[in-house]
C-alpha positions in Angstrom: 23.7 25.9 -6.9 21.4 24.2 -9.3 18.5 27.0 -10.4 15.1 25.2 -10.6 13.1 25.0 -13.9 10.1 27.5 -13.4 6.9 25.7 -15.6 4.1 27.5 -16.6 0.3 26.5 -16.1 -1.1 29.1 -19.0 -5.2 29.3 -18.1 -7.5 31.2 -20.8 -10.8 32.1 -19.2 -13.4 33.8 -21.6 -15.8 34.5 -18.7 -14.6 35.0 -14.7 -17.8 33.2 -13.6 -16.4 29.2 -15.2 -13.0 30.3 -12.5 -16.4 29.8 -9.8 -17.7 26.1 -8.4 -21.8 26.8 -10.0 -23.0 26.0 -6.3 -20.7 28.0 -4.1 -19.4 31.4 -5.6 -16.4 31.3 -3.2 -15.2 28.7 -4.3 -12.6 27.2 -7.0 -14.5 25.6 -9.8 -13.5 21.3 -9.4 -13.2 21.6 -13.3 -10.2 24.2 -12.9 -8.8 22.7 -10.1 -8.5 19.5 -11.9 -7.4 21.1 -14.9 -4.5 22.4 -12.7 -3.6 19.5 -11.3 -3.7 17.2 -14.6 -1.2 19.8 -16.3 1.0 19.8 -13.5 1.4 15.8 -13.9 3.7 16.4 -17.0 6.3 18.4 -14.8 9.0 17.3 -12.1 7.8 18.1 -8.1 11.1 19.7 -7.8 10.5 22.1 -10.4 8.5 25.6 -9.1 5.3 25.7 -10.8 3.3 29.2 -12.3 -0.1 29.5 -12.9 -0.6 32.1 -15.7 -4.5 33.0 -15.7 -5.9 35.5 -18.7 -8.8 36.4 -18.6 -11.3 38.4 -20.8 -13.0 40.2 -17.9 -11.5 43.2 -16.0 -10.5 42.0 -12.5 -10.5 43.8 -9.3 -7.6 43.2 -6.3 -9.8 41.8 -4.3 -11.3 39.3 -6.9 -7.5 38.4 -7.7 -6.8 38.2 -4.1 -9.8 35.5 -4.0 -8.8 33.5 -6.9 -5.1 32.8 -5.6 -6.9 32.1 -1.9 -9.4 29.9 -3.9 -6.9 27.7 -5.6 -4.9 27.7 -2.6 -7.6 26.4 -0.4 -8.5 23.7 -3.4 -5.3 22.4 -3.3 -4.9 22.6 0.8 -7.9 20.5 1.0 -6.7 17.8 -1.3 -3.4 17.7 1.3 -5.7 17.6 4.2 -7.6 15.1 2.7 -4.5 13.0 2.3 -3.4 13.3 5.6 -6.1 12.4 6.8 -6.3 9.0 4.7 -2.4 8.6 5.7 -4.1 8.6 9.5 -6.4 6.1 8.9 -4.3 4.1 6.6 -1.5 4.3 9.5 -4.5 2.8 11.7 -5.3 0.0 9.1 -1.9 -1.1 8.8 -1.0 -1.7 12.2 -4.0 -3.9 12.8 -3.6 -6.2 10.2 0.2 -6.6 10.7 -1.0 -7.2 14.2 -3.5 -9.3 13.2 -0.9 -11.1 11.2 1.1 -11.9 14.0 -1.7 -13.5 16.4 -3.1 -16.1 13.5 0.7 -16.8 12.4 1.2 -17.2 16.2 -2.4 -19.3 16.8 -1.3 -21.3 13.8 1.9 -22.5 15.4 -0.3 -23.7 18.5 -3.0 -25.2 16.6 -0.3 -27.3 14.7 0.8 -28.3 17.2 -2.7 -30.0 17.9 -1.6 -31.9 14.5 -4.7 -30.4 13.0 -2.9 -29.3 9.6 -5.3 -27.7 7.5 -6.8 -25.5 10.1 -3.1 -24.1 11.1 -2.2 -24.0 7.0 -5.5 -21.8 6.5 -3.9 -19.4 9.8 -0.6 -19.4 8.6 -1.6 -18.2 4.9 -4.0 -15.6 6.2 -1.7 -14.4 9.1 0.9 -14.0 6.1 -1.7 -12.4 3.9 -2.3 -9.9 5.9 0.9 -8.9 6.9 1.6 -9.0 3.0 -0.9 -6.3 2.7 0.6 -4.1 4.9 4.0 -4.3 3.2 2.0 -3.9 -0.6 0.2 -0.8 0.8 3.8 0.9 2.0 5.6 0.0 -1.0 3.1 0.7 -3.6 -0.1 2.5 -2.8 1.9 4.9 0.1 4.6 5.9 -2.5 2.3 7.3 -5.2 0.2 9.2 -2.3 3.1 10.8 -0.9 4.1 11.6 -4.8 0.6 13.2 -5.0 1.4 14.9 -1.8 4.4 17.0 -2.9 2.9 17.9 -6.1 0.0 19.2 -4.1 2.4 20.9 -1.7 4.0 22.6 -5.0 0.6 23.8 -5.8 -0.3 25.5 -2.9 3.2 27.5 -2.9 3.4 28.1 -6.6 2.9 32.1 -8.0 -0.3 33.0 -9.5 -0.2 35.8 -11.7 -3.0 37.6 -14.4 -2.6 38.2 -17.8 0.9 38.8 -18.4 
């Protein structure tokens, strides 16, 4: 069995107040949660990920205890968030590719009429929007379930202080 690299998120904080969002105290700063995030883009989502925080400031257990729930919850949100826009997106595409179907479908009756532009104009916009569904799955759907699983690797990665 292949052993997994282990990378290392190192964070220096020179004063446990900039670890806090400035309008919610319970809360991971977005700055820090973005700065997570942005260094864990230069590792593989199959390789374990550790945040390493040292800080200047004595911590208590509890106050560790709420960073690692903190920047749990930050990153829980964003994969609530994204499956919630995997939902709606779900929604989106079946309507147009349904959508797609009927103009493709009225376009075949309407040239049968032997009015050609107005069934050309269905046609292309019946197969535009069935297009779009297939564009969103094969390229906008791939890089949100990317940003899923390192998101998932965020929630589940060790935290640990000062070492």
């Amino acid at each position: 069995m292949k052993s997994k690299n282990i990378n290392v998120i190192d964070i220096i904080v020179s004063d446990k107040e900039d670890l806090y969002n400035n309008f919610n105290s319970k809360k991971l700063s977005s700055e820090l949660g973005s700065y997570i995030y942005n260094q864990s883009l230069g590792y593989s989502i199959k390789d374990d990920i550790k945040i390493n925080i040292k800080i200047e400031d004595e911590l208590t257990k509890n106050e560790k205890n709420d960073i690692v729930d903190m920047i749990r919850e930050y990153f829980g949100l964003s994969i609530r968030e994204t499956l919630i826009y995997y939902k709606y997106n779900n929604f989106k595409k079946i309507v147009l590719f349904i959508l797609g179907i009927i103009l493709i479908y009225i376009s075949h009756f309407v040239g049968t009429i032997n009015d050609f532009l107005i069934s050309e104009v269905f046609l292309i916009i019946g197969w535009v929007a069935i297009w779009e569904v297939f564009e969103n799955i094969l390229l906008v759907e791939s890089k949100k379930k990317f940003k899923l699983k390192r998101l998932k690797r965020l929630v589940k990665c060790k935290i640990s202080f000062g070492e």
